[in-house]
C-alpha positions in Angstrom: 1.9 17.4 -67.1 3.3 15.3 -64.2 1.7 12.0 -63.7 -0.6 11.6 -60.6 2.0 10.2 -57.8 -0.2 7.5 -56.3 -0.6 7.8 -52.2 0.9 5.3 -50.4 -2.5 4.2 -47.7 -1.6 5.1 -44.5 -0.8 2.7 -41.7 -1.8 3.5 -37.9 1.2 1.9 -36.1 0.0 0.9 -32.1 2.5 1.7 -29.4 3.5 -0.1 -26.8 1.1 -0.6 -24.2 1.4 2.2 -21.3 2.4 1.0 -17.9 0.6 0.6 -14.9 1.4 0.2 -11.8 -0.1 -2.1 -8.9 1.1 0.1 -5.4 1.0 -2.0 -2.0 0.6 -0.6 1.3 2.7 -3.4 3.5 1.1 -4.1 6.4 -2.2 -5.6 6.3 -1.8 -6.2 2.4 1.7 -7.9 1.7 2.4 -9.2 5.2 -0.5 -10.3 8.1 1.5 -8.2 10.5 -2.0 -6.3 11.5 -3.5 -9.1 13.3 -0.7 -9.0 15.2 -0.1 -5.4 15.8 -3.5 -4.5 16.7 -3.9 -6.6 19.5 -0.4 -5.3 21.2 -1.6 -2.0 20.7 -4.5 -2.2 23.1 -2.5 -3.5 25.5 0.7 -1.3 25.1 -1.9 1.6 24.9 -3.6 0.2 28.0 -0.4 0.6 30.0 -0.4 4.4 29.5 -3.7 5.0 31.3 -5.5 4.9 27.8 -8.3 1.9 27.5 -8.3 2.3 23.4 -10.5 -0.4 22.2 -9.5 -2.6 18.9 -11.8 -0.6 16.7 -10.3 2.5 18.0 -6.8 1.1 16.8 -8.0 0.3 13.4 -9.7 3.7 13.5 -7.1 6.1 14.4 -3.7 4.5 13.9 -3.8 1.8 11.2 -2.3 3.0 8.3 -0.2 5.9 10.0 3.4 6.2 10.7 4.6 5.3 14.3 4.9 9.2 15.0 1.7 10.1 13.7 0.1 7.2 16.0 2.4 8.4 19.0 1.5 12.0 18.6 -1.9 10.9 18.5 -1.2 8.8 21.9 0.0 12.2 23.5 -2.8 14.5 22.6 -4.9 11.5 24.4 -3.1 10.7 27.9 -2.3 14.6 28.0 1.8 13.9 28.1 4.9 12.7 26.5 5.0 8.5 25.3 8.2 7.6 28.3 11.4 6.4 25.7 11.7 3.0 27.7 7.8 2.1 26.6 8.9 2.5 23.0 12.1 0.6 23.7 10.4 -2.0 25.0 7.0 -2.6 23.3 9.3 -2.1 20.3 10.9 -5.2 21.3 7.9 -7.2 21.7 6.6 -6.4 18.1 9.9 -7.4 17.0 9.7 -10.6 18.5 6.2 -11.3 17.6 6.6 -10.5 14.0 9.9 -12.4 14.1 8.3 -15.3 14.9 4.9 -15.2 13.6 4.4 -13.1 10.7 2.9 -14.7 7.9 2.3 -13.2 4.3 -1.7 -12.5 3.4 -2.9 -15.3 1.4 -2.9 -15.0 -1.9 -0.3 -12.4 -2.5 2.5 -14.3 -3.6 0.3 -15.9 -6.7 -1.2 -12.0 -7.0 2.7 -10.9 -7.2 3.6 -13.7 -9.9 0.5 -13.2 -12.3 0.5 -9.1 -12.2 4.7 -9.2 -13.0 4.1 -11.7 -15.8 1.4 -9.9 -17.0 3.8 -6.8 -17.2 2.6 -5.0 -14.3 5.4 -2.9 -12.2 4.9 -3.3 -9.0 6.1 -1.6 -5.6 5.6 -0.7 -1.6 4.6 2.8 -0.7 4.0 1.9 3.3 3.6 4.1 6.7 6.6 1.3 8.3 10.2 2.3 7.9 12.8 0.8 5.7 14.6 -1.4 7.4 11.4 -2.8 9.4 9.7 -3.1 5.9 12.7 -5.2 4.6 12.7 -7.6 7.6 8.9 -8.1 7.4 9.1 -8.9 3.5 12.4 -11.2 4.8 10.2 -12.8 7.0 7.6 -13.6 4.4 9.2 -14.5 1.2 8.5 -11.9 -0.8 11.9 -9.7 -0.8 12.1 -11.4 -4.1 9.8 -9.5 -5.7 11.1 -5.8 -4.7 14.5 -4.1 -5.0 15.2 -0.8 -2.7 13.9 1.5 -5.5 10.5 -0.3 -5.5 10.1 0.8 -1.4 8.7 4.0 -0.6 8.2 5.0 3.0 6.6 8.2 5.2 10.6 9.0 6.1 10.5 9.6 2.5 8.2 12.4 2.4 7.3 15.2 4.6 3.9 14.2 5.3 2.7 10.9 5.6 -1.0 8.7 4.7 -3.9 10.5 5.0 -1.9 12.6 2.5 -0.9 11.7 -1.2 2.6 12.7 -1.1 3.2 9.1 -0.5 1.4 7.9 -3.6 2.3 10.5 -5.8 6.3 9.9 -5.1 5.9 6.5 -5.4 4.4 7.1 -9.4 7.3 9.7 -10.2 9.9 7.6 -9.3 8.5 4.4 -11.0 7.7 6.4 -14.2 3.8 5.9 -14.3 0.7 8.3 -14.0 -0.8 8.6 -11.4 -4.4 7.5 -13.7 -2.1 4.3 -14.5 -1.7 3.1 -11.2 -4.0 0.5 -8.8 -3.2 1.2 -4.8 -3.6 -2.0 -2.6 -4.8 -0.5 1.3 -5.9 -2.0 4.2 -7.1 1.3 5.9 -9.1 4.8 5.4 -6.0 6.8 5.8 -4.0 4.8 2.9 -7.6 4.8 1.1 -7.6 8.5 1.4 -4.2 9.0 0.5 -4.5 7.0 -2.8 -7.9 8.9 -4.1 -6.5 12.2 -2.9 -3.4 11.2 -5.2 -6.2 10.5 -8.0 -5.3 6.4 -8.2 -7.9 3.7 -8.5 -8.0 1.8 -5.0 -8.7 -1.5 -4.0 -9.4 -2.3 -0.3 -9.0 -5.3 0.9 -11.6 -6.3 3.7 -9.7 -10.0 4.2 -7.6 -9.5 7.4 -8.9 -6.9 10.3 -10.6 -4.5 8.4 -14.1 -4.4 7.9 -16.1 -3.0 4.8 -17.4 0.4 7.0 -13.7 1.3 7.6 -12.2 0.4 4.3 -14.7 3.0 3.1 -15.1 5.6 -0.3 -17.6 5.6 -2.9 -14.6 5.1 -5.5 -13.1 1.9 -4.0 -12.9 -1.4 -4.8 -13.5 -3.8 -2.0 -11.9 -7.5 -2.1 -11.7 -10.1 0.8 -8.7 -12.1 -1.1 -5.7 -11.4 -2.7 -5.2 -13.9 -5.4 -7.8 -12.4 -7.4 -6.0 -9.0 -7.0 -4.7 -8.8 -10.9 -8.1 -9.3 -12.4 -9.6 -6.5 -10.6 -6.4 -4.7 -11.5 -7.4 -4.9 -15.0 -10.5 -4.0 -14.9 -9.8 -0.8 -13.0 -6.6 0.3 -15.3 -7.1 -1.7 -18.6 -3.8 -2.5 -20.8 -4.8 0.2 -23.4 -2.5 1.4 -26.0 -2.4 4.3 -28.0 -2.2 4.8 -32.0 1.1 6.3 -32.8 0.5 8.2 -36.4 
């Protein structure tokens, strides 16, 4: 009779940790262009017979694309936005952000700790490209981005409230959605984001308030630098057994 082989124990090897993700909106969250914006909206908006108040901005448009919030501008004054008012309050929002756009606090420290903590990180924003680029220019935080890490509403067919955004943004940087933390500044990115199933923080520290940063399942923070640590506790760096 064969001698009893003996059984080698066996050893659970751990897998790499899964990534996660940390998704910013842009404005409001990465760059302090809201402050600025909001109050040229009321008085662009003014000009066109509308007396939209700043709440109302925050309300209806922040978070949108410029054609959501201009087909939003036409179903109010009843007619078509004129080309040469785009033209030239475009012009003055260039400027402004040209020359007075500032990154939100505590982003750039945010940026640095969730990368070295092995984070991916990337921009899923209502703006467009190019705009988005200059902004982040502006600001000194290009760095931290390449092209692939910028997703925009051009990019999908519909844009914030919906999750298309969101959910392209997690294909194309390789994570689950489950995996991911979404960074808003509005209820129409903070509904894109739970629609998309992500955890969301909101941050309440530039011209948002609590009430319109608003969902039972969010994560409200008036500063930026302590950004990772929430981070963590929403998507914890969990590992799986690999037998």
């Amino acid at each position: 009779m064969a001698a009893d082989v003996p059984q080698r124990p066996r050893v659970d090897r751990v897998s790499a940790p899964q990534p996660r993700l940390v998704v910013f909106d842009c404005d409001g969250v990465l760059v302090d262009s809201e402050r600025l914006a909001v109050e040229i909206d009321v008085r662009a908006i003014a000009e066109l017979g509308w007396p939209i108040t700043r709440d109302e901005v925050i309300e209806r448009h922040l978070g949108r694309s410029e054609a959501d919030a201009l087909a939003d501008i036409e179903s109010v004054i009843g007619r078509p936005v004129p080309a040469d008012w785009i033209q030239r309050w475009g012009e003055v929002y260039g400027t402004v952000f040209d020359t007075e756009l500032e990154a939100v606090p505590g982003v750039a420290q945010a940026l640095a700790r969730l990368v070295a903590e092995g984070w991916l990180v990337c921009v899923a924003t209502s703006g467009r490209r190019e705009r988005t680029w200059r902004k982040l220019r502006r600001c000194g935080l290009d760095g931290w981005f390449t092209d692939e890490q910028i997703f925009t509403a051009a990019d999908v067919s519909v844009g914030k409230p919906a999750p298309d955004l969101f959910r392209l943004a997690a294909a194309q940087m390789g994570v689950p959605p489950a995996r991911c933390v979404v960074v808003e500044d509005s209820h129409h990115g903070v509904a894109a984001a739970l629609a998309a199933g992500m955890p969301c923080v909101g941050f309440v520290g530039a011209v948002s308030r609590p009430g319109q940063v608003d969902g039972a399942a969010v994560t409200l923070v008036d500063e930026l630098s302590g950004l990772p640590a929430v981070a963590d506790r929403l998507v914890p760096d969990d590992p799986r057994p690999v037998t």
